[in-house]
Each structure stands twice: as structure tokens, then as C-alpha cells.
C-alpha positions in Angstrom: 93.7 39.9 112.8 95.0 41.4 109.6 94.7 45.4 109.5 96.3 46.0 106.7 93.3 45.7 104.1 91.5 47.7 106.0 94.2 50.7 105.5 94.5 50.7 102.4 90.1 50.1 101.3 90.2 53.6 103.4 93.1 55.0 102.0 91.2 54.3 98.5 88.5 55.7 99.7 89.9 59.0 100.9 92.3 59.3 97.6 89.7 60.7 95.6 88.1 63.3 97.7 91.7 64.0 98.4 93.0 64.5 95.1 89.9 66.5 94.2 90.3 68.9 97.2 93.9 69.4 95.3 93.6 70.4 92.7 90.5 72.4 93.5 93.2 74.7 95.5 95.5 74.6 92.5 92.4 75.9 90.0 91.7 78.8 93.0 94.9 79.8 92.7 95.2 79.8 89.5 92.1 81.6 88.9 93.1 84.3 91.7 96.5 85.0 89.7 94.5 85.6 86.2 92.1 87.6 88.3 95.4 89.8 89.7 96.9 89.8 86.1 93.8 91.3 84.3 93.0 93.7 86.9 96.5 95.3 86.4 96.2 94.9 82.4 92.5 97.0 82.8 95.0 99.7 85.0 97.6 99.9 82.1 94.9 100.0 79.0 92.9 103.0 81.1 96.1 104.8 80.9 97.1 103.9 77.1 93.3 105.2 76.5 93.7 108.3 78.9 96.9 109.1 76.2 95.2 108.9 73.2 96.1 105.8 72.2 94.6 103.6 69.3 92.3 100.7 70.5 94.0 98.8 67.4 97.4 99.5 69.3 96.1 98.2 72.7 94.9 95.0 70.7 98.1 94.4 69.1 100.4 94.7 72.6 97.5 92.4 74.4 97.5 89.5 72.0 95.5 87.4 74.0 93.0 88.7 75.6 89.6 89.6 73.9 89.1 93.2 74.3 85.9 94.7 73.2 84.8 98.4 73.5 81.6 100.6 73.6 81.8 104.0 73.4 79.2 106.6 74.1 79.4 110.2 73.9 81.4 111.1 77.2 82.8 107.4 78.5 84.3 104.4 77.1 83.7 101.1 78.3 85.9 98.0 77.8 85.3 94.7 78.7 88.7 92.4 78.8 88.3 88.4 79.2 90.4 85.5 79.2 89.7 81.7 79.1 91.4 79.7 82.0 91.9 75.9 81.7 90.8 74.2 84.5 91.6 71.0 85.8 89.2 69.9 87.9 86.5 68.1 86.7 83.4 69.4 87.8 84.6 73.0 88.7 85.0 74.6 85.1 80.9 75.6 85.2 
């Protein structure tokens, strides 16, 4: 009896779960770091705006990121974003 169909009908099987699982924990990752990388951005733009510092100045050393800003009479809220490509099909809702 031949086994060796049989391998590989479940290893095609398997592949695709498997690959998905993948790069599900590569998009996690990723979207752990950006997470990480904002949170310490949000850190450094509190203290530029604890010194007095323009929000036009904070815009131009953050290029990328979509900053926007609501100020009331005592407090200033900001609200920093960033897209993230993700590869997984499926996960990027």
C-alpha cells in the first residue's frame, strides 16, 4: 500500500491553516511594536507640549502620524494614529 499520497493530501490540507496561523503571529507582532512605538511617541509629545512647544513643531518632527488636538480651557487632548499594513487576509477588520 502506497502512503505517500496520503502525506502529502494532508500536508495540503494543513498548509493553509498553517501559513495563516503565521502570519497571523507576524501581524500581532507587528501590531504590538506600533502599539510600543506610539505609546512612547504620546510620552515625548506630552513633554514637547508640557515646554511650550508649537503643535505645528510636533507635526513637522512626527511626519507620519496623524495628530489631531482639542483643547479646552484647562487640558489638551491629542489623539495620535497610524495605519499598519497587514498581511493576513481576513485580520485587517
Amino acid at each position: 500500500m502506497n502512503r505517500k499520497g496520503q502525506a502529502l493530501v494532508e500536508f495540503v490540507l494543513i498548509l493553509p491553516i498553517f501559513i495563516l496561523i503565521l502570519f497571523a503571529i507576524v501581524d500581532i507582532g507587528m501590531i504590538l511594536n506600533k502599539k510600543n512605538e506610539l505609546e512612547n511617541i504620546s510620552v515625548d509629545i506630552s513633554n514637547m507640549i508640557r515646554n511650550d512647544d508649537d503643535i505645528l513643531e510636533i507635526k513637522e518632527k512626527y511626519p507620519k502620524l496623524t495628530i489631531a488636538t482639542r483643547e479646552d480651557n484647562e487640558y489638551i487632548d491629542i489623539e495620535i494614529s497610524e495605519k499598519i499594513n497587514i498581511i493576513t487576509p481576513g485580520l485587517n477588520r
